[in-house]
C-alpha positions in Angstrom: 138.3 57.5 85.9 142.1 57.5 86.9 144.0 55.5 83.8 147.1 55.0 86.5 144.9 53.1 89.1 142.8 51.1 86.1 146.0 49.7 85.0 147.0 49.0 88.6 144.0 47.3 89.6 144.4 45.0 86.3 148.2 44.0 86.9 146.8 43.1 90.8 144.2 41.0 89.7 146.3 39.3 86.8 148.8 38.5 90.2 146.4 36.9 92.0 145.0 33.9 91.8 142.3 32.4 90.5 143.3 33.4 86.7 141.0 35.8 85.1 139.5 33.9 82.1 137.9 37.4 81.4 138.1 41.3 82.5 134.7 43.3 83.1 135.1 46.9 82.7 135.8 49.4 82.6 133.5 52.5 82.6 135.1 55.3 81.6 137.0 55.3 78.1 139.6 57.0 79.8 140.5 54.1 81.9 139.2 51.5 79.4 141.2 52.6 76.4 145.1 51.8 78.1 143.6 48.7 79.8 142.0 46.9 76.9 145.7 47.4 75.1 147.4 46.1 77.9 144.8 43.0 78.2 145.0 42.5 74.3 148.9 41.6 75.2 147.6 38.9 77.6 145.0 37.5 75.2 142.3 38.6 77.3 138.7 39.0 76.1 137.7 42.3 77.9 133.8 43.6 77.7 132.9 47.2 79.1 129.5 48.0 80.2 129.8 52.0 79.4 133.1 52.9 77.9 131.6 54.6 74.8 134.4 56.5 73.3 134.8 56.4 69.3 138.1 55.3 69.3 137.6 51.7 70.9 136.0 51.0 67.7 139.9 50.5 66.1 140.0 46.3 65.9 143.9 47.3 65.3 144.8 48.5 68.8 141.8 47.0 70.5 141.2 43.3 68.8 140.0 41.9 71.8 137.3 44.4 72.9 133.8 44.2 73.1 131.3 46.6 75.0 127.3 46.0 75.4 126.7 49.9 75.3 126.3 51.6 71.7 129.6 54.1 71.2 129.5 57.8 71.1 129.5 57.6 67.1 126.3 55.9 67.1 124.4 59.1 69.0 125.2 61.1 65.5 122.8 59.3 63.5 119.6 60.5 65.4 121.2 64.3 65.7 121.1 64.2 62.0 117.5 63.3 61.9 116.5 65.9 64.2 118.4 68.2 61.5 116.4 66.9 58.7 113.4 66.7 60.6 113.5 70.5 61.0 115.6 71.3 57.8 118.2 72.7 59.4 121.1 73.0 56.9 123.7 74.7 58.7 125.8 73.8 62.6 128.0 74.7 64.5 130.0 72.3 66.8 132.2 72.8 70.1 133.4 70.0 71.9 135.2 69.3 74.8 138.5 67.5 74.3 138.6 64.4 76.4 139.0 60.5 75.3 135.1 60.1 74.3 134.8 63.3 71.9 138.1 64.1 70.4 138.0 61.0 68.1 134.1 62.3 67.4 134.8 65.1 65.1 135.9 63.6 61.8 132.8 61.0 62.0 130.6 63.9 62.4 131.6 65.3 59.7 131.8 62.4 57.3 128.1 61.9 58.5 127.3 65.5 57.5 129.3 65.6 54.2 126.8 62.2 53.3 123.8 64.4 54.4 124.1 67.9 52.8 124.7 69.3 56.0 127.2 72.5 55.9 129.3 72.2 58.6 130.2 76.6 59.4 132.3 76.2 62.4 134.0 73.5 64.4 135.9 74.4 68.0 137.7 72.7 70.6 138.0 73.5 74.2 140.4 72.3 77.5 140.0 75.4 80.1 137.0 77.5 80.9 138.9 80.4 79.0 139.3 77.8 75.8 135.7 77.5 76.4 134.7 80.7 76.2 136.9 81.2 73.0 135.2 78.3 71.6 132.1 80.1 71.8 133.1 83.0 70.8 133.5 81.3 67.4 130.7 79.8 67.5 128.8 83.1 68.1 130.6 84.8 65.1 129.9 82.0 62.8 126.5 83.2 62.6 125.6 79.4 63.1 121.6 78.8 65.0 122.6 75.0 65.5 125.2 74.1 67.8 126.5 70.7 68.2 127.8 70.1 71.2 130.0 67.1 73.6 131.2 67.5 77.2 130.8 65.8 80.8 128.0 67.3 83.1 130.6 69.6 84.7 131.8 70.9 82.0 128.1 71.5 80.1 126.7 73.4 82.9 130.0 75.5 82.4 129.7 75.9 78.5 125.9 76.6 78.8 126.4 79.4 81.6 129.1 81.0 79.5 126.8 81.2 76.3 124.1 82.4 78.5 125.8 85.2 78.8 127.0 85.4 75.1 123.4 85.7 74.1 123.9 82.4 72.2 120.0 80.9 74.2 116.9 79.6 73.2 114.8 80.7 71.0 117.3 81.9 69.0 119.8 79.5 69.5 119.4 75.2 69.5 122.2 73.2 71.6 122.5 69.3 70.5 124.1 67.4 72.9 124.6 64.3 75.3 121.9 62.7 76.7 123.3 60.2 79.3 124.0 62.2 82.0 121.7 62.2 85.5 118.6 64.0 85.5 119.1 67.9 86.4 122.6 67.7 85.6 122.8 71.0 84.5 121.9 72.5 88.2 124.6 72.2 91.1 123.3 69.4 93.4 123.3 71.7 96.2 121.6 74.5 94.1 124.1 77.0 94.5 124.7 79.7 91.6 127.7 78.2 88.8 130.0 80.6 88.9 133.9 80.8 87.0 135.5 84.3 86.5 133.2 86.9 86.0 130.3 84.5 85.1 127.3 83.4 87.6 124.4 81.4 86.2 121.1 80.6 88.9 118.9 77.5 88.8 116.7 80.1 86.7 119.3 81.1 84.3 120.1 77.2 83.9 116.5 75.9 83.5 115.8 78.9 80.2 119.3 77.2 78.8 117.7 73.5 79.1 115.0 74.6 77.2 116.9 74.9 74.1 118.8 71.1 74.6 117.9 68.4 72.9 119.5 65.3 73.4 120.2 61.4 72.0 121.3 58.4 73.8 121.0 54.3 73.5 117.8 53.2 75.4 119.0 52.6 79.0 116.3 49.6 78.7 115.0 48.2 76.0 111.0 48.7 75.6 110.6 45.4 74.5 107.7 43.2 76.5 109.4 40.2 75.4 111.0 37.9 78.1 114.6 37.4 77.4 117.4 35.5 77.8 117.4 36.3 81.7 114.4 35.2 82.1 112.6 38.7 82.3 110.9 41.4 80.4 112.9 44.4 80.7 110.3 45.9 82.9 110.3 42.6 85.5 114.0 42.9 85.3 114.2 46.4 86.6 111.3 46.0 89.1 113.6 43.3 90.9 116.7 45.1 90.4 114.7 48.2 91.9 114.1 45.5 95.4 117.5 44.4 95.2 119.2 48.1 95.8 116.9 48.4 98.6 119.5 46.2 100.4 122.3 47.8 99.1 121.3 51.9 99.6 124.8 52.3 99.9 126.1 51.2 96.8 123.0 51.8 94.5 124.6 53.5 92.5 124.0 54.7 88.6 120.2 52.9 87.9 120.2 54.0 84.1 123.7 52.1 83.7 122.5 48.7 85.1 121.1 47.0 82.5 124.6 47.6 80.2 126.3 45.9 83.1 124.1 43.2 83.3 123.8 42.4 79.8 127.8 42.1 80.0 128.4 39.4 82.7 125.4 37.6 80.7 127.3 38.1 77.1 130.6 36.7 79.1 129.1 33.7 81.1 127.4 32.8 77.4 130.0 32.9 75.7 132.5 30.8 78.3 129.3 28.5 78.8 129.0 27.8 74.8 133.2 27.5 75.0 132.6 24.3 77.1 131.9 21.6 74.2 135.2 23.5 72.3 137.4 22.6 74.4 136.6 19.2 75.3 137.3 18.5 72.1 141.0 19.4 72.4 141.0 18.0 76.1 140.7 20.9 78.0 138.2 23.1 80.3 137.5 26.4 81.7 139.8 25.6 85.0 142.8 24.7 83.4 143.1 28.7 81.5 146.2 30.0 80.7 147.4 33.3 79.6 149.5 32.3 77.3 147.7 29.7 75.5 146.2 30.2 72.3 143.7 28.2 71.7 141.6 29.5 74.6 142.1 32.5 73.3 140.7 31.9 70.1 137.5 30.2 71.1 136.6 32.5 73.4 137.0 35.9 71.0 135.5 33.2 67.9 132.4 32.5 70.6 132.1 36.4 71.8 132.6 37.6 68.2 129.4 35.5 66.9 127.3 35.9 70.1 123.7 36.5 69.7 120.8 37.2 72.9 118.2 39.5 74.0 119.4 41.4 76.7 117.8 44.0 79.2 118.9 46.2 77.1 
């Protein structure tokens, strides 16, 4: 998730040939939001799998972006049902400050100004002493309900520290990512997490978990249908399941597959239905330029207005 080396890697493949009619990637918002402005200024359609930050929503600085995997923002909508579900009035949120969540704040609390939902406290934190100030807050708000955004590291960090500020289940409810691997908030190797004073066991982490709900976008949809592929969902991931057999070395991420997949399949659509286009103004796919226009607009008209069942 290194910006620098995103941009690097673009500018290397932009220098070689054959020309790049359009850029997959990338996955982290980090990386993805400097690239898709630099693509943008080579009228370049660019489609992420996973970026999911807030901010790549601005069709100002990022005209030419598209992504198959639903943006933080939309993981609000189904926190605020849980809130109504269990008529919860009151939150408190703390979030980490990094490219995904520091553009998440003032959508949260549109949302909960539209939903009667008092917001008590809002904090922001960079180091594991801003965390622990964060929470600190928090704590003193008085809040039960506590909002919350932050990579795996970082979580199993926040949840340690308010472990140890009494702010747990039963008495206290954390709201928070859901995309992250499974047992994320134990240390692969099961050691104890431990920062300054603070130590946390597998124990300590598991009573924490209990008190986490989370949202995400289906990793697969539950559709039976067969799509555009040529699969159901649940054929698709059965052969993708034999394929990585091959490949143990790079298997990767399963639970992001399908929002990869769907992407090549949205971009070979598109170029496929940009065919007929451009034969009527006498060109094709393998004479692309950069710099030409009209390639440019057919492609972001045809990805704009681009309609399939996916995998996901």
């Amino acid at each position: 998730c290194n910006p620098g080396k995103g941009i690097r890697s673009l500018f290397d493949q932009l220098s070689q040939q054959p020309k790049k009619v359009m850029i997959l990637g990338s996955s982290c918002s980090s990386v993805t939001e400097p690239v898709a402005q630099t693509t943008r200024e080579f009228n370049l359609i660019q489609v992420s799998y996973l970026s999911s930050s807030l901010t790549l929503n601005n069709r100002q600085i990022y005209p030419n972006f598209f992504r198959t995997r639903a943006c933080e923002g939309q993981r609000v909508q189904p926190f605020f049902s849980i809130l109504k579900h269990f008529q919860w009035r009151k939150i408190g949120i703390i979030l980490e400050k990094s490219i995904v969540y520091s553009s998440l704040l003032d959508h949260i609390e549109s949302i909960a100004n539209d939903s009667g939902i008092s917001i008590v406290k809002s904090a922001t934190f960079t180091s594991q002493q801003d965390s622990y100030e964060a929470l600190q807050a928090i704590k003193n708000s008085y809040v039960r309900v506590i909002y919350t955004g932050f990579t795996p590291a970082t979580g199993r960090q926040v949840l340690c520290q308010a472990y140890h500020l009494e702010l747990k289940p039963p008495n206290y409810v954390w709201i928070g990512p859901g995309w992250f691997h499974n047992h994320w908030w134990k240390i692969p190797t099961d050691q104890d997490i431990q920062f300054g004073d603070y130590r946390c066991n597998n124990s300590i982490m598991n009573e924490m978990i209990e008190g986490y709900f989370s949202t995400n976008p289906l990793t697969i949809s539950d559709s039976e249908d067969t799509v555009t592929c040529g699969f159901t969902p649940t054929e698709w991931m059965k052969e993708y399941d034999l394929f990585r057999e091959g490949y143990s070395q790079w298997n990767g991420r399963k639970d992001f597959a399908g929002y990869a997949y769907d992407a090549v399949w949205a971009m070979a659509l598109a170029l496929n239905r940009s065919i007929p286009r451009l034969q009527l103004i006498n060109k094709t796919l393998e004479d692309f330029q950069y710099d030409n226009q009209d390639y440019f607009s057919i492609f972001k008209e045809e990805m704009q207005n681009l309609t399939f069942h996916g995998i996901t």
